[in-house]
DSSP file (Angstrom, degrees, kcal/mol; ACC not computed):
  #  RESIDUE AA STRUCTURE BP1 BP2  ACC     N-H-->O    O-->H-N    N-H-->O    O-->H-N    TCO  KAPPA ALPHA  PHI   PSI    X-CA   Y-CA   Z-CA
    1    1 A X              0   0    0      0, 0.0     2,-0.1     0, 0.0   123,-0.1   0.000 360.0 360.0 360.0 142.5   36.4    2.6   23.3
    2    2 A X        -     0   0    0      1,-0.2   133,-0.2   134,-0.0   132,-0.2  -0.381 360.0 -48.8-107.4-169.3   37.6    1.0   20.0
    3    3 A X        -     0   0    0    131,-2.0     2,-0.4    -2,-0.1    -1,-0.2  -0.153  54.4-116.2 -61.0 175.9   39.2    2.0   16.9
    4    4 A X        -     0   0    0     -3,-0.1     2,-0.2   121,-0.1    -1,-0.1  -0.800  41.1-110.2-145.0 111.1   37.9    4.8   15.2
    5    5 A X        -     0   0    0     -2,-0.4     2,-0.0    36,-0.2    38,-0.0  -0.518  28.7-129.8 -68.3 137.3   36.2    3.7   11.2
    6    6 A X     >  -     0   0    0     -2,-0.2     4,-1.5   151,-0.1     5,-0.1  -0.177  15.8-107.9 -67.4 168.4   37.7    4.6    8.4
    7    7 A X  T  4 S+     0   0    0      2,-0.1     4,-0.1     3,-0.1   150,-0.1   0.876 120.9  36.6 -40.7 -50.7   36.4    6.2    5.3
    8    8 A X  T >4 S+     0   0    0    148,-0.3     3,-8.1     3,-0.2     5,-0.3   0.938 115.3  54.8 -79.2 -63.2   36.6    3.1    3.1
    9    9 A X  T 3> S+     0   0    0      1,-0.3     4,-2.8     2,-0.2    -2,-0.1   0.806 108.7  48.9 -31.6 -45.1   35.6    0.8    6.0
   10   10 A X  T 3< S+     0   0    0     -4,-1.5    -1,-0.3     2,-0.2     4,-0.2   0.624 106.9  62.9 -74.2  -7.9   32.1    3.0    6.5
   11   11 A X  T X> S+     0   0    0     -3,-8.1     3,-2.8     2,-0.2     4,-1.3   0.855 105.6  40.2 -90.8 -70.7   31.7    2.7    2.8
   12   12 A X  T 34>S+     0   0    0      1,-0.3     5,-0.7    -4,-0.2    -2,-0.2   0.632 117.3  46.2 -45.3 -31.9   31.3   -0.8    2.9
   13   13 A X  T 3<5S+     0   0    0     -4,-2.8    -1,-0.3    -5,-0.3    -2,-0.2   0.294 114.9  45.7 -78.5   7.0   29.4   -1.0    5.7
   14   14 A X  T <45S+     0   0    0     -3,-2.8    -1,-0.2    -4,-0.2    -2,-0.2   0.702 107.6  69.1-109.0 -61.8   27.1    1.9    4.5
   15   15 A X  T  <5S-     0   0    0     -4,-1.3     2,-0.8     1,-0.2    88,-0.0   0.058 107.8 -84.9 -70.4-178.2   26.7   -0.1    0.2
   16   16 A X  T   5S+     0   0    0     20,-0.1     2,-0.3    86,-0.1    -1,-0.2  -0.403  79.7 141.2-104.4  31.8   24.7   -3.4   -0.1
   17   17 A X      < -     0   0    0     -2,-0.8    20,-0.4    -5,-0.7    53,-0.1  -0.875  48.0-115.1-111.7 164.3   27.7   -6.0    0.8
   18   18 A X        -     0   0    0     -2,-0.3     2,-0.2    51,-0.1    51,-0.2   0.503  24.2-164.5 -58.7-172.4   27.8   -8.7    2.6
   19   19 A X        -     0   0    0     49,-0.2    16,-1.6    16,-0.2     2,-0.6  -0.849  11.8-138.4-153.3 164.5   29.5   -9.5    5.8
   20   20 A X  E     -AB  34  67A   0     47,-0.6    47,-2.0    -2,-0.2     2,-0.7  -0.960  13.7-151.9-115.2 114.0   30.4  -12.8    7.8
   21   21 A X  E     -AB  33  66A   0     12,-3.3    12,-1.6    -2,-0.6     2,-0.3  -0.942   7.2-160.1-102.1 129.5   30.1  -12.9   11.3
   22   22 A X  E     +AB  32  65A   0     43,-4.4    43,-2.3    -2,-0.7    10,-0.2  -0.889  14.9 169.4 -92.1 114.7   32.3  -15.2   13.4
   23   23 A X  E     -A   31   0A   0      8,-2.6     8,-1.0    -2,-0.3     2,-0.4  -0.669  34.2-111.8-117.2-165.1   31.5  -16.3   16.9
   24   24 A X  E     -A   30   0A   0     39,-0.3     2,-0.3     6,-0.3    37,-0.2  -0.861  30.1-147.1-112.2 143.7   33.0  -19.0   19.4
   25   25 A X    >   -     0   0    0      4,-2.4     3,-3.1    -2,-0.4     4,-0.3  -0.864  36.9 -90.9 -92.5 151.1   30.7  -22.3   20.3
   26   26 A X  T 3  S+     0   0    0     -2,-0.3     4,-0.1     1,-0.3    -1,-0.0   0.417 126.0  52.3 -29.8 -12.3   30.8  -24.0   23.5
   27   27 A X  T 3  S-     0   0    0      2,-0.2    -1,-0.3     0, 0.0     3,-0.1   0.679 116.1-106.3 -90.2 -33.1   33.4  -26.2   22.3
   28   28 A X  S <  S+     0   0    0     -3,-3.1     2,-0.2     1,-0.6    -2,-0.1   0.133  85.4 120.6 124.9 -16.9   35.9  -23.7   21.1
   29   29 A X        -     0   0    0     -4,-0.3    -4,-2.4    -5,-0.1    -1,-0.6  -0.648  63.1-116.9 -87.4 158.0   35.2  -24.4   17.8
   30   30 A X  E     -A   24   0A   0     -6,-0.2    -6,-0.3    -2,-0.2     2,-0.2  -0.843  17.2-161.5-106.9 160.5   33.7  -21.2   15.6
   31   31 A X  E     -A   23   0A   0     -8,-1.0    -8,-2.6    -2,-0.4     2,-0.3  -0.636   8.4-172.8-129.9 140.9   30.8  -20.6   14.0
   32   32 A X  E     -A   22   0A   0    -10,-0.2     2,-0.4    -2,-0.2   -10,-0.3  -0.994   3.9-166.9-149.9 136.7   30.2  -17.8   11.1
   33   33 A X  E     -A   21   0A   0    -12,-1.6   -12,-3.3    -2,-0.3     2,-0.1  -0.985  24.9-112.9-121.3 142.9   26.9  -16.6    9.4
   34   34 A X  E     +A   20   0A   0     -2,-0.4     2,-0.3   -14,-0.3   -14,-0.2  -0.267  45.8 172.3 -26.2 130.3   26.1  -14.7    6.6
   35   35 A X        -     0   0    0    -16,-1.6     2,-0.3    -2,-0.1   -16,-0.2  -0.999  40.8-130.8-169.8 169.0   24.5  -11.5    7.2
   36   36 A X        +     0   0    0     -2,-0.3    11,-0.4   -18,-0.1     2,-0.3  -0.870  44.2 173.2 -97.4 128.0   23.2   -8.0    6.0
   37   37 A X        -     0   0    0    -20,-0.4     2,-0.2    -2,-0.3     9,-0.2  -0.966  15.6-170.5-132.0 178.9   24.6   -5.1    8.5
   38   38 A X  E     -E   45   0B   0      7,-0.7     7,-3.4    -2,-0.3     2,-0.3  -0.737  18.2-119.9-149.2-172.5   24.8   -1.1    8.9
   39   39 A X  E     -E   44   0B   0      5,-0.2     2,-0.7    -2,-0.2     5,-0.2  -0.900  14.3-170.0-143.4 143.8   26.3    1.5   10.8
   40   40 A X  E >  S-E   43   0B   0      3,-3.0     3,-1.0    -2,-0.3     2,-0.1  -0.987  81.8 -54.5-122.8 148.9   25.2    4.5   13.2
   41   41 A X  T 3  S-     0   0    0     -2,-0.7   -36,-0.2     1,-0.3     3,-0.0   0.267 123.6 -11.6  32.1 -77.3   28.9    6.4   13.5
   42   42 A X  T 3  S+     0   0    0    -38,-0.1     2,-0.5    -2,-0.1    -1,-0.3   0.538 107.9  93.4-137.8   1.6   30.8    4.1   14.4
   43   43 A X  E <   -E   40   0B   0     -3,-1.0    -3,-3.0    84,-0.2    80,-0.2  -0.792  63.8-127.8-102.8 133.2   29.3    1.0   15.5
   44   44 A X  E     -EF  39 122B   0     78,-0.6    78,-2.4    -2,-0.5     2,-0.3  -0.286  31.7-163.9 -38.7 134.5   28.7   -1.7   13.4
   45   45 A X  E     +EF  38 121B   0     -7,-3.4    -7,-0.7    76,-0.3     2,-0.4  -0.956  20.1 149.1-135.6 151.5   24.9   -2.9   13.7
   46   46 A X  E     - F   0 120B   0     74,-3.1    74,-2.7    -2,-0.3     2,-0.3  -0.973  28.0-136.8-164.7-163.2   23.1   -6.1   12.6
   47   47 A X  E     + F   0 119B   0    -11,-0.4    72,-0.2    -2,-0.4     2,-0.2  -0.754  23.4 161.8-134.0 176.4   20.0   -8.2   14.0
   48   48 A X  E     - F   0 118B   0     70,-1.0    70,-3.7    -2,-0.3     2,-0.4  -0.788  46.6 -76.7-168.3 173.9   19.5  -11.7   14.4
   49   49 A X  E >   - F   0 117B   0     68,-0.3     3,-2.1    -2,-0.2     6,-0.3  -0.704  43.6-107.9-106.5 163.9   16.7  -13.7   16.6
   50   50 A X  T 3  S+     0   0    0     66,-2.0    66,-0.1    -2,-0.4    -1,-0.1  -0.188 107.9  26.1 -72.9 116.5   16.9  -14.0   20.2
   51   51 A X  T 3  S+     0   0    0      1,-0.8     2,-0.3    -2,-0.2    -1,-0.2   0.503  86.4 123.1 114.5  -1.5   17.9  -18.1   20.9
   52   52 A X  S X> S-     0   0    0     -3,-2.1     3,-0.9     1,-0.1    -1,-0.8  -0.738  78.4-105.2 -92.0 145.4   19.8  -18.9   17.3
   53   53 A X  H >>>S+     0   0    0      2,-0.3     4,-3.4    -2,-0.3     5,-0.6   0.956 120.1  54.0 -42.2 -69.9   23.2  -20.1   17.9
   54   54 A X  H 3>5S+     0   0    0      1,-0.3     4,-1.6     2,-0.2    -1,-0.2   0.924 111.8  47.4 -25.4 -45.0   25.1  -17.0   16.9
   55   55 A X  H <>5S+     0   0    0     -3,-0.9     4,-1.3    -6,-0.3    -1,-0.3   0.800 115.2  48.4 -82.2 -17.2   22.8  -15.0   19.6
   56   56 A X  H <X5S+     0   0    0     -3,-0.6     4,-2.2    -4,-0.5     5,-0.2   0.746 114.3  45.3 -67.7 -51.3   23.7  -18.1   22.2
   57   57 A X  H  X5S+     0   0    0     -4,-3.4     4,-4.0     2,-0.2    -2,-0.2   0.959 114.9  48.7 -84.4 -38.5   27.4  -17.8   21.4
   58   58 A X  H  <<S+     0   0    0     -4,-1.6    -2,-0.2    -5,-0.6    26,-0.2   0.865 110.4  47.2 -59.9 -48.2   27.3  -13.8   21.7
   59   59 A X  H  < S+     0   0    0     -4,-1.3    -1,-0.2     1,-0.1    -2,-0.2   0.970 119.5  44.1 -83.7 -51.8   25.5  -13.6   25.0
   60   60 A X  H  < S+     0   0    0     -4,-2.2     2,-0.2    -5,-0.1    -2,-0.2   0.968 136.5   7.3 -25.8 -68.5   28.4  -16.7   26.4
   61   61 A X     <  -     0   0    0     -4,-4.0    22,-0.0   -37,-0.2     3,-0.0  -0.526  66.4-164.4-104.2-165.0   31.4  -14.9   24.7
   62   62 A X        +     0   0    0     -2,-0.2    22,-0.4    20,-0.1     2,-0.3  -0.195  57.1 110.7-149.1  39.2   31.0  -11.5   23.2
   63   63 A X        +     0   0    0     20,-0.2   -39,-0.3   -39,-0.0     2,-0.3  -0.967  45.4 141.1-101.3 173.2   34.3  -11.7   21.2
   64   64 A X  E     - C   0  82A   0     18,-1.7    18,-1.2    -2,-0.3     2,-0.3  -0.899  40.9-124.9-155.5-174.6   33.5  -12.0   17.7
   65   65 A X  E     -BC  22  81A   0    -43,-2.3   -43,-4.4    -2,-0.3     2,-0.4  -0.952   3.9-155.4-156.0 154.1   34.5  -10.9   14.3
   66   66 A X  E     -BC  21  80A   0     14,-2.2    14,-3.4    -2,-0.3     2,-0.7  -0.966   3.5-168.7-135.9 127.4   32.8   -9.2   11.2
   67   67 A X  E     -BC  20  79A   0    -47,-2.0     2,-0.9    -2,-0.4   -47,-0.6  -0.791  12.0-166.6-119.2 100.1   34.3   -9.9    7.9
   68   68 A X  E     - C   0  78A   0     10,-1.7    10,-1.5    -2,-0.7     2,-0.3  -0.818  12.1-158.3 -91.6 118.1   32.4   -7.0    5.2
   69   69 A X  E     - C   0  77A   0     -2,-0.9     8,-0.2   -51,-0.2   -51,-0.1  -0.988  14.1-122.9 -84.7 109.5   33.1   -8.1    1.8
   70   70 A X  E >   - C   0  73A   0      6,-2.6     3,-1.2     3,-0.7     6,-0.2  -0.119  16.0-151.1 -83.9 144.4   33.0   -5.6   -1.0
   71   71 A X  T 3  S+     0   0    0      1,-0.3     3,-0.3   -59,-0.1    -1,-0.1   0.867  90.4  49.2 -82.4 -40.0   30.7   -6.8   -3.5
   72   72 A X  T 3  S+     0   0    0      1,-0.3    -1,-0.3     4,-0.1    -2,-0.1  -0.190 128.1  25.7-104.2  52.3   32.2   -5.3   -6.8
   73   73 A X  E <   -C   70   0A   0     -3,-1.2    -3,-0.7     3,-0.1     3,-0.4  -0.047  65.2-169.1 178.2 101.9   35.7   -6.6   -5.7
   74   74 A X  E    S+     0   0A   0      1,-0.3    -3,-0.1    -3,-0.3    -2,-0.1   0.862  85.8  67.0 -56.6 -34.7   35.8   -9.6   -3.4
   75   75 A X  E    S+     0   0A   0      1,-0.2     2,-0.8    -6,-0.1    -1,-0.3   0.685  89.5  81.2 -77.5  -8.8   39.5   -9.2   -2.9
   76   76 A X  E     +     0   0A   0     -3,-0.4    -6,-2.6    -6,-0.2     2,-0.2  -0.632  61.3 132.7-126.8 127.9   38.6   -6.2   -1.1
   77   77 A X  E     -C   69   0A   0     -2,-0.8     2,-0.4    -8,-0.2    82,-0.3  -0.722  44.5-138.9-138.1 165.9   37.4   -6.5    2.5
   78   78 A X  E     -C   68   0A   0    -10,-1.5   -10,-1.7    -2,-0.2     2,-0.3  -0.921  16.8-163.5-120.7 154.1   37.7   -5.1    6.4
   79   79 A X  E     -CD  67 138A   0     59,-0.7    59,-1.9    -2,-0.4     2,-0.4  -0.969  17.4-174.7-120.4 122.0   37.7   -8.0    9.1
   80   80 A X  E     -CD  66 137A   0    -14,-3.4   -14,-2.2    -2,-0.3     2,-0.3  -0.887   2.8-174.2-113.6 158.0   36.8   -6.1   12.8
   81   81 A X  E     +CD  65 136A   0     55,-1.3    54,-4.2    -2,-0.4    55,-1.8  -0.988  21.9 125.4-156.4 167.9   36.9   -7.8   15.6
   82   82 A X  E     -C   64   0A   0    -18,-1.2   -18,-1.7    -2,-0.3     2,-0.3  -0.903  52.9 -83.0 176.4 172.7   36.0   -6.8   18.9
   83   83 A X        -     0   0    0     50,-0.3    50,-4.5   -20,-0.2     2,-0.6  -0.984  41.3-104.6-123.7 157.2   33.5   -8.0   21.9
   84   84 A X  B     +H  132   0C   0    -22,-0.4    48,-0.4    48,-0.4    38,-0.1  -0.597  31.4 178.9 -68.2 125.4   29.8   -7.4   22.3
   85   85 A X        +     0   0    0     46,-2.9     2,-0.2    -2,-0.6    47,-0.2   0.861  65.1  19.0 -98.9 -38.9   29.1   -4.8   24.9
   86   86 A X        -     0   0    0     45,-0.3    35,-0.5    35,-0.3    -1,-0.2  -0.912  50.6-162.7-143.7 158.3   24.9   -4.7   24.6
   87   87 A X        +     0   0    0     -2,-0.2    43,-0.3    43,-0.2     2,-0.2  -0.537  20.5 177.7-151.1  78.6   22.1   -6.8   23.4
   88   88 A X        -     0   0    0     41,-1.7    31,-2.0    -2,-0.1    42,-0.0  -0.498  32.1-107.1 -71.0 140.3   18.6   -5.2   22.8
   89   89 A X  B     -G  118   0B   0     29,-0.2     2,-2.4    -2,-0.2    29,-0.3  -0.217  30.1-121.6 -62.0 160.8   15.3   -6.3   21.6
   90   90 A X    >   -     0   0    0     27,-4.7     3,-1.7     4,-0.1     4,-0.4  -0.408  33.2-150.8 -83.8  92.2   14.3   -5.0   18.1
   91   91 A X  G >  S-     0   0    0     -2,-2.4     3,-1.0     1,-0.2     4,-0.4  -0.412  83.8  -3.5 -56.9 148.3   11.3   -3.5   19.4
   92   92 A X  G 3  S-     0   0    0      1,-0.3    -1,-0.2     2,-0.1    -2,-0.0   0.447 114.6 -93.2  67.1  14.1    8.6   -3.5   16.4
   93   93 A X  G <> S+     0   0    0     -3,-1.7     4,-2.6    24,-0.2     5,-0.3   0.633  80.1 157.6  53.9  30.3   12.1   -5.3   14.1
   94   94 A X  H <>  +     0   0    0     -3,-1.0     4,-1.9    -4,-0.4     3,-0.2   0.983  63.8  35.0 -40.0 -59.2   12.4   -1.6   13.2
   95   95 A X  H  > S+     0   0    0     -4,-0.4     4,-2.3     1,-0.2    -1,-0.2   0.941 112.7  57.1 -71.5 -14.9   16.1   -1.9   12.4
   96   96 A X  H  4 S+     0   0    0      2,-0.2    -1,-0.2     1,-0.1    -2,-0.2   0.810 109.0  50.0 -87.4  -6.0   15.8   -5.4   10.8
   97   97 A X  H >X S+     0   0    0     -4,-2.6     4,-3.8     2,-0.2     3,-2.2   0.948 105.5  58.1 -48.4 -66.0   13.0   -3.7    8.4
   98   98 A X  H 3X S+     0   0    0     -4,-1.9     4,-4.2     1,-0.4     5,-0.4   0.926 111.8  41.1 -36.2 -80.2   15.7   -0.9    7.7
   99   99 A X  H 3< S+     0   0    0     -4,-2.3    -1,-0.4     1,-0.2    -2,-0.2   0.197 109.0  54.4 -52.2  13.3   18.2   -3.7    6.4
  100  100 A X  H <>>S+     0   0    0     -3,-2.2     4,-3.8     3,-0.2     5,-1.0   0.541 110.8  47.8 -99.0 -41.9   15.9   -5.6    4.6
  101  101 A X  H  X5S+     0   0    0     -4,-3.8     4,-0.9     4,-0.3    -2,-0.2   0.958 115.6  47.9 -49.5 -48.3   14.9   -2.1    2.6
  102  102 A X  H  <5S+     0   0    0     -4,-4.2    -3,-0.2    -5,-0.4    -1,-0.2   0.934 123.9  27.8 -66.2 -31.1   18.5   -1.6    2.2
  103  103 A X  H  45S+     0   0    0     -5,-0.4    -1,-0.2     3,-0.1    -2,-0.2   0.953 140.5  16.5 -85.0 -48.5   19.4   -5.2    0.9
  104  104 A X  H  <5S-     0   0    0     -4,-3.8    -3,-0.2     2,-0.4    -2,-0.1   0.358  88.9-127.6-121.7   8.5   16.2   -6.3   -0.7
  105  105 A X  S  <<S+     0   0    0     -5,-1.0    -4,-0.3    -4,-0.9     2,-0.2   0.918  79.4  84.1  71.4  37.7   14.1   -3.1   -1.2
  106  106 A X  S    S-     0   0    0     -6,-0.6    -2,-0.4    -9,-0.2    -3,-0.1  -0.884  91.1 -81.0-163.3 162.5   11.0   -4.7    0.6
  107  107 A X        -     0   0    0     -2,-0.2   -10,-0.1     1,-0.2     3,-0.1  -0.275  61.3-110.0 -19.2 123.7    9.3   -5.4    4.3
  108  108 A X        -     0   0    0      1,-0.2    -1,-0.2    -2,-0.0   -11,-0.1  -0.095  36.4 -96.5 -58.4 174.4   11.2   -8.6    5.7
  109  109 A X        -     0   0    0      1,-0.1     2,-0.4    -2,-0.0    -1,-0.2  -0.406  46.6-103.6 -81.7 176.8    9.3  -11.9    5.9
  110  110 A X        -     0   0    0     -3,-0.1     3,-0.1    -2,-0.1    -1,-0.1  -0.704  38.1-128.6-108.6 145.2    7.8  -12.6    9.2
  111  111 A X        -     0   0    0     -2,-0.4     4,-0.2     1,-0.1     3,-0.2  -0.386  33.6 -55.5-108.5-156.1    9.3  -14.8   11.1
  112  112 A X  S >  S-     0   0    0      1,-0.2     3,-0.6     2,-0.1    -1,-0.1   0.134  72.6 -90.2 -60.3 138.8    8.4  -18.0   13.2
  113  113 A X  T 3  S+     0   0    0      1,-0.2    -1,-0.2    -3,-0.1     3,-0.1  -0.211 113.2  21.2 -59.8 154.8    5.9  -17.3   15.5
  114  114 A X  T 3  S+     0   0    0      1,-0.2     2,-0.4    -3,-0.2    -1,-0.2   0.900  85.7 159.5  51.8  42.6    7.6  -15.9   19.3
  115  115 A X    <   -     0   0    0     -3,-0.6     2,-0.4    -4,-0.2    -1,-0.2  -0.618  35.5-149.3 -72.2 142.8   10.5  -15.1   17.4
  116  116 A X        -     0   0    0     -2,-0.4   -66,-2.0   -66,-0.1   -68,-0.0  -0.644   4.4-153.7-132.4  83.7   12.4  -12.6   19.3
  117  117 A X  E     -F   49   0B   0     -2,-0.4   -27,-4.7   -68,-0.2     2,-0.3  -0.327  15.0-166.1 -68.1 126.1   14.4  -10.0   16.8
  118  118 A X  E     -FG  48  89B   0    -70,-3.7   -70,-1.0   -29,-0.3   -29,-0.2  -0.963  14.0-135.0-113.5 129.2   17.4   -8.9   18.9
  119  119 A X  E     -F   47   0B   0    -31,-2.0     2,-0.3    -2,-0.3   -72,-0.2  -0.447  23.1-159.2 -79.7 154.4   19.4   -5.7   17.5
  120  120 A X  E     -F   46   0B   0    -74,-2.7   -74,-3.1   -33,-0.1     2,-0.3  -0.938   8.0-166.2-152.8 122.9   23.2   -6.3   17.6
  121  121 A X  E     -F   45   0B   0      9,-9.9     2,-0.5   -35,-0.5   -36,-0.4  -0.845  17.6-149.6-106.0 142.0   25.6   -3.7   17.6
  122  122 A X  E     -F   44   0B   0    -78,-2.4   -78,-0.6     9,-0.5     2,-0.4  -0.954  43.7-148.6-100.8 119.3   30.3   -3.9   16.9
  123  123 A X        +     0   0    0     -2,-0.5   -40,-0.2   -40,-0.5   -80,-0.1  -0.942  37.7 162.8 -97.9 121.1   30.7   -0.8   19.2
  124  124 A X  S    S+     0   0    0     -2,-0.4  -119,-0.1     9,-0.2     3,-0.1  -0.183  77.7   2.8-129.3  55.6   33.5    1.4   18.4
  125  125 A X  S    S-     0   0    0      1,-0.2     2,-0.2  -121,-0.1   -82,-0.1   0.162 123.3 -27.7 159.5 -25.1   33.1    4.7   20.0
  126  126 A X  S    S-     0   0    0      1,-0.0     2,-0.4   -84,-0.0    -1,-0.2  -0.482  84.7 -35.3-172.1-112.5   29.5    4.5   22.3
  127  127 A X        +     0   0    0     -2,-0.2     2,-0.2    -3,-0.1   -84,-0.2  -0.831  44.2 141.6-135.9 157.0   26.6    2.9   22.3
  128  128 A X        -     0   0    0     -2,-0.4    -7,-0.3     1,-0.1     3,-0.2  -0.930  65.6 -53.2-175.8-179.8   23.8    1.3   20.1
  129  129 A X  S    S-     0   0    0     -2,-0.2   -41,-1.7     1,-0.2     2,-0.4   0.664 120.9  -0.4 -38.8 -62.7   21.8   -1.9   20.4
  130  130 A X  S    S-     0   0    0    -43,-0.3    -9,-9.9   -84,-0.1     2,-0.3  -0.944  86.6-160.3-117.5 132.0   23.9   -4.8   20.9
  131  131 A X        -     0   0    0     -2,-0.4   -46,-2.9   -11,-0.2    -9,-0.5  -0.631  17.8-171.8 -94.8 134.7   27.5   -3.3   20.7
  132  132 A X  B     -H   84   0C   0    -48,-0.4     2,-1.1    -2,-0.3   -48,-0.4  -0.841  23.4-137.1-143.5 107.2   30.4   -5.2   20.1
  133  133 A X        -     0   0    0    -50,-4.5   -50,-0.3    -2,-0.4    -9,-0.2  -0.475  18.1-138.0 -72.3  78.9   33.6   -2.9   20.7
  134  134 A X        +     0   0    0     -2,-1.1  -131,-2.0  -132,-0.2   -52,-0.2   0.142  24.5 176.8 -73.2 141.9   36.3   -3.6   17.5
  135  135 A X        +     0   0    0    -54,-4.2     2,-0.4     1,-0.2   -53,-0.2   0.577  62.3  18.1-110.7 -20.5   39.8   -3.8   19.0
  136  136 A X  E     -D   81   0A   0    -55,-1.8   -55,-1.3  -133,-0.1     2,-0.6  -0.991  49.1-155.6-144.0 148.3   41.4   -4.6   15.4
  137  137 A X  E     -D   80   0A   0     -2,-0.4     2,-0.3    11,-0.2   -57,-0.2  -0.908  19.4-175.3-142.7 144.5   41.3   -4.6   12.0
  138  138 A X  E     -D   79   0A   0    -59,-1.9   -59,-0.7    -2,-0.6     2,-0.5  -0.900  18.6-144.5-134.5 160.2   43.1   -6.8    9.7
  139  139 A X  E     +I  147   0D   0      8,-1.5     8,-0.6    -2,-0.3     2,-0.4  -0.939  23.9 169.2-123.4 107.7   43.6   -7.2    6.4
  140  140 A X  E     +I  146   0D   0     -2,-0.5     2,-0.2     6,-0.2     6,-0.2  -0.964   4.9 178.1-125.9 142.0   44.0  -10.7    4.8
  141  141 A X    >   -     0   0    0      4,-0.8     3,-0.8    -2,-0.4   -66,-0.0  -0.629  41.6 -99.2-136.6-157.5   44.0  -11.6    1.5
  142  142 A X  T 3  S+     0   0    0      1,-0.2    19,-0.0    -2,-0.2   -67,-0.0   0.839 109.8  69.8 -86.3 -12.3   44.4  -14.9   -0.9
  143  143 A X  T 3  S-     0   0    0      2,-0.1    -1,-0.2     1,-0.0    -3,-0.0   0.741 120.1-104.5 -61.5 -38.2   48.0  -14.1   -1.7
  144  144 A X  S <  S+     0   0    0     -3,-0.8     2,-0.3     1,-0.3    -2,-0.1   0.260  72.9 140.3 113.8 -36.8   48.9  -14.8    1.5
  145  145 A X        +     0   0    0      2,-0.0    -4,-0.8     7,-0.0    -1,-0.3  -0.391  18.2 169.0 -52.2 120.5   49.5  -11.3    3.1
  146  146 A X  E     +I  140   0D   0     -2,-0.3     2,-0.2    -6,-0.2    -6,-0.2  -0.923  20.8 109.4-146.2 139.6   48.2  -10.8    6.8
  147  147 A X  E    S-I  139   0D   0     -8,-0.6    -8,-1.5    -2,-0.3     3,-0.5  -0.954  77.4 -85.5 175.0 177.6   49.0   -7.8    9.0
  148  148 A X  S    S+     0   0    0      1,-0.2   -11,-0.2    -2,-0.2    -8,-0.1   0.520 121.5  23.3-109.4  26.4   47.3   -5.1   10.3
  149  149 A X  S    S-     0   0    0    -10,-0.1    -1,-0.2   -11,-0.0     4,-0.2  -0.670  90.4-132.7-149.5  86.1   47.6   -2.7    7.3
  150  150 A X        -     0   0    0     -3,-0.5     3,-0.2     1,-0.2   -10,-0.1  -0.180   8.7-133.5 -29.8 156.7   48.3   -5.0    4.1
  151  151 A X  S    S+     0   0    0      1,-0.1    -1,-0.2     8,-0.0    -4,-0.0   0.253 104.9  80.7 -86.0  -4.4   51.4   -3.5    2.0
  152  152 A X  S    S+     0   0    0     -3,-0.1     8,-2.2     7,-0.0     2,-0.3   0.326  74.4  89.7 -99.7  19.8   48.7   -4.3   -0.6
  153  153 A X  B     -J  159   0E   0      6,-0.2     6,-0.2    -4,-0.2     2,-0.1  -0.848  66.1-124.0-130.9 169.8   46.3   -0.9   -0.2
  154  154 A X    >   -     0   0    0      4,-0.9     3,-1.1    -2,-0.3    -1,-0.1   0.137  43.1 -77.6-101.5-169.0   46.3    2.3   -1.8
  155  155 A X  T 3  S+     0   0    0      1,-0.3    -2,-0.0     2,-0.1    -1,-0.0   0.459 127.4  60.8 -75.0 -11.6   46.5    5.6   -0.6
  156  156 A X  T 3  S-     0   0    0      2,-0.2  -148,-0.3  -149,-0.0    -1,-0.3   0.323 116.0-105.7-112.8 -11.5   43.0    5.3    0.3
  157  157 A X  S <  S+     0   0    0     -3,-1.1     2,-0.7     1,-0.3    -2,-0.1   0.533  74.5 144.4  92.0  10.0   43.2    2.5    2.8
  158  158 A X        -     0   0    0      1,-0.1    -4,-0.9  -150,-0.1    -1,-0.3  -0.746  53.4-122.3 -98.3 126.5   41.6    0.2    0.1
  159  159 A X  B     -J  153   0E   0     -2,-0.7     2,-0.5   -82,-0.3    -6,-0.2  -0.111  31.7-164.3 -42.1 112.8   42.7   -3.3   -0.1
  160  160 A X        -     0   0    0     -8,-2.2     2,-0.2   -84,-0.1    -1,-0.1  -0.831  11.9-142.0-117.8 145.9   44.0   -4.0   -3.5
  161  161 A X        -     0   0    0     -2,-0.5     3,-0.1     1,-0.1   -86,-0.0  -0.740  36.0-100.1-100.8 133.1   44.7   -7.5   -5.2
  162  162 A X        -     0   0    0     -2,-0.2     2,-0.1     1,-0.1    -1,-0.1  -0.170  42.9-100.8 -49.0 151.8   47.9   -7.9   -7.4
  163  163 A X              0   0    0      1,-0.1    -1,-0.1     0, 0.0     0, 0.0  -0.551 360.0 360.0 -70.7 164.5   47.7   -7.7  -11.0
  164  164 A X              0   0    0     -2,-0.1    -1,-0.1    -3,-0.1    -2,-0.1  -0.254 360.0 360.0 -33.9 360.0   47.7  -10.1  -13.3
């Protein structure tokens, strides 16, 4: 079992921002996409299709990291990181429909034919489609700060950027 989400952490992953996912390539070197995700409790969820690199590197390693950005204030972000514990098909792309309402308010395109949408879950408390189980979360910012509770958040656990 992994850490336990916070309040702010489940708002970004809940609101319409962005996230980065980080995996390892066969070489060592890592690899990161842009990507839409959501949340059942406490696991992190996202999709991708079954045979793109990301899913290649996931099913090799499963550690990874997911970098959620806040959208009305870049300087404030979660990074989790963690391994993938499970890796399901999307049967019918039900959950990558679900993100695609939430991000672009419409039915996704369809993709290439014999595409194979695989659900992919950051598991931090049970189970869900592909799981990935966060062991940390750190807080880095442009300043220079790294640790695993910046001096630089509020009472509220939200990252905050100096002023000006």
């Amino acid at each position: 079992m992994g850490i336990a989400l916070n309040d702010e952490i489940r708002r970004l992953l809940d609101g319409r921002h962005f996230a980065v996912l980080a995996t390892i390539n066969p070489d060592g070197g890592p690899q990161t996409s842009a990507m839409w995700v959501a949340r059942d409790g406490d696991d992190v969820l996202f999709s991708t299709v079954a045979g793109r690199r990301k899913h290649r590197n996931l099913e090799r390693d499963p550690r990874a990291s997911v970098t959620v950005i806040d959208s009305a204030d870049p300087y404030n972000y979660v990074e989790l990181r963690g391994r993938v514990t499970a890796m399901d098909e999307d049967v019918g792309r039900a959950f990558d429909t679900g993100l695609s309402w939430k991000y672009d308010g419409r039915d996704p395109d369809p993709d290439r034919p014999g595409a194979k949408a695989e659900g992919i879950s950051i598991d931090h408390a049970g189970e869900a489609s592909l799981a990935l189980t966060t062991s940390a979360e750190l807080a880095v910012d442009f300043f220079g700060t790294t640790g695993q509770r910046s001096d630089r958040r509020d009472e509220r656990g939200i990252h905050q950027r100096p002023r000006q």
